[in-house]
C-alpha positions in Angstrom: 84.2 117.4 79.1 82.2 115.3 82.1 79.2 116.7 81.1 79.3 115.9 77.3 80.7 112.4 78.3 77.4 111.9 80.7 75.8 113.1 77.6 77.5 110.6 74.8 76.7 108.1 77.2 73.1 108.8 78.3 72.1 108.7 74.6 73.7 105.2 74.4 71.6 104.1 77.1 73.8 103.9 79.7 74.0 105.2 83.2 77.3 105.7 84.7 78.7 107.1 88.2 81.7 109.1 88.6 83.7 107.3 90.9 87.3 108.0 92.1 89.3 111.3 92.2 87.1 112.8 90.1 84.3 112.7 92.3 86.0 113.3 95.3 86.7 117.0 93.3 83.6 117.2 92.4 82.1 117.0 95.9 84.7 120.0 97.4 87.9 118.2 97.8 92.0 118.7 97.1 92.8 116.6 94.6 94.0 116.5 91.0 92.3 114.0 89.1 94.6 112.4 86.9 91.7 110.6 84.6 88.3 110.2 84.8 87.0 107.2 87.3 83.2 106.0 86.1 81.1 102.8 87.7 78.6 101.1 85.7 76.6 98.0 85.9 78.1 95.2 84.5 75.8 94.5 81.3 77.2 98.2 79.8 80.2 96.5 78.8 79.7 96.8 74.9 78.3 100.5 75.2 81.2 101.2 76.8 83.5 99.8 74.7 82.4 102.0 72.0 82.2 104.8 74.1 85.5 104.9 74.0 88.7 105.3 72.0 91.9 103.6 72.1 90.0 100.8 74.5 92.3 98.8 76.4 90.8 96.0 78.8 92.4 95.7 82.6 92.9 93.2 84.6 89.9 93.2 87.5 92.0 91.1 90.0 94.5 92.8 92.5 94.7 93.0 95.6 91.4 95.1 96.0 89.4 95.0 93.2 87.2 92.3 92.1 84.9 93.9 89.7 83.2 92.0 86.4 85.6 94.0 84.1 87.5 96.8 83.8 88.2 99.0 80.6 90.9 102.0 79.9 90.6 104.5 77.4 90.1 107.7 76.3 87.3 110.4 74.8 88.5 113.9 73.5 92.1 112.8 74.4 91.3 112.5 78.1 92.0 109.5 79.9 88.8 107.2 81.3 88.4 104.4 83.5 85.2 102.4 83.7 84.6 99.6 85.9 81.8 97.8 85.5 80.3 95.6 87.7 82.3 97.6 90.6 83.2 95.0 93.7 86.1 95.0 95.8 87.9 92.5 98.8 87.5 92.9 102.0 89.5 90.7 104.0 89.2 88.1 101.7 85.0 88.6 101.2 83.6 89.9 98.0 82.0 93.6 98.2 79.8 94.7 95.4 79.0 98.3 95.3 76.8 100.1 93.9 77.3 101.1 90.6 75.6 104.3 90.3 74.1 106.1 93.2 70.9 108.4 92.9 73.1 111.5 93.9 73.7 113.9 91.0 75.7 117.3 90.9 75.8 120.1 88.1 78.8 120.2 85.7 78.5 123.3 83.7 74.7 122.5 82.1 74.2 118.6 82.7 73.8 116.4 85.5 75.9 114.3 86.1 75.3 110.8 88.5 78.2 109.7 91.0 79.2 106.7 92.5 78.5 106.3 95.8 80.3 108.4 97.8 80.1 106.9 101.1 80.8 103.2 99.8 84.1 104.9 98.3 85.5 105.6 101.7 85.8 101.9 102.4 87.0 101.5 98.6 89.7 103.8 99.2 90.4 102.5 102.7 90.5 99.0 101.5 93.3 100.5 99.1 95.5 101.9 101.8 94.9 105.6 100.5 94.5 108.7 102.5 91.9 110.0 100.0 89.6 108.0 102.3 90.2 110.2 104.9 89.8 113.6 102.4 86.7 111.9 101.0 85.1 111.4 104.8 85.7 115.0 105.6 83.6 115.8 103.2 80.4 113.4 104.0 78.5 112.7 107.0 79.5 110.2 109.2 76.2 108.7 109.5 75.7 108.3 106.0 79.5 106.7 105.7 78.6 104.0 108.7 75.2 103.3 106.5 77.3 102.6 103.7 79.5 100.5 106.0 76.9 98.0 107.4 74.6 98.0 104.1 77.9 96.8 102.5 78.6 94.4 105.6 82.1 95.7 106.2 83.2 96.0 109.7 84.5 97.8 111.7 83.1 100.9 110.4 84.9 103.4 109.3 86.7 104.8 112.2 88.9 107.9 110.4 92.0 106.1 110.7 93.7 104.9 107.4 97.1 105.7 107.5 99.9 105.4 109.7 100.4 107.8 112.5 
């Protein structure tokens, strides 16, 4: 299913990142991916919306997210989330992220793109989740303090997210 989705999207032009659960499964780890998280720049908004059935838009505020928009919907019955323009809040400061990131991994006979990875260890740990923690494990933590500074957060990521 990713893999015709990067497909149906690719020949609309449009470039998107798996982002979320999804991609933290993809990359080794222990979740169950209850939808299908994609980033995208912000101008896809139209391609995206008819990308997609039973479109619903989101609200982009929250307490974390801060991204240009944010549709829900579905292809082949399964659920998708794109968010496009992708930026979050960190202690009250504006983080854009990037969108799509040049890493790619195989799903079944396609390539498919991915958020950044790194960058979604601060996105999850801006959340509150543990799944920054399950995502860190499986990343370098050079390239997660990279992300870190490029992105202007501090402190870096330290391992600590939840309560002991």
């Amino acid at each position: 299913m990713l893999g015709a989705l990067a497909e149906r999207l690719a020949s609309a032009g449009v470039t998107a990142g798996v982002a979320g659960s999804t991609m933290v499964a993809l990359l080794g780890g222990d979740v169950e991916p209850a939808d299908i998280d994609l980033t995208c720049h912000s101008g896809a908004l139209e391609v995206m919306r008819s990308a997609l059935d039973d479109v619903e838009e989101m609200e982009t505020g929250g307490p974390v997210w801060r991204n240009a928009w944010w549709l829900r919907g579905r292809v082949s019955g399964v659920p998708i989330d794109v968010i496009g323009g992708p930026a979050i809040d960190v202690d009250g400061h504006r983080v854009d992220l990037t969108p799509v990131s040049p890493l790619q991994i195989a799903v079944a006979e396609t390539r498919v793109s991915l958020a950044d990875p790194a960058e979604w260890v601060y996105v999850y740990q801006a959340m509150g989740s543990n799944k920054a923690d399950l995502l860190a494990a499986l990343l370098d933590p050079a390239d997660i303090a990279a992300a870190g500074t490029r992105l202007g957060i501090t402190p870096l990521y330290t391992g600590v997210t939840a309560s002991e």
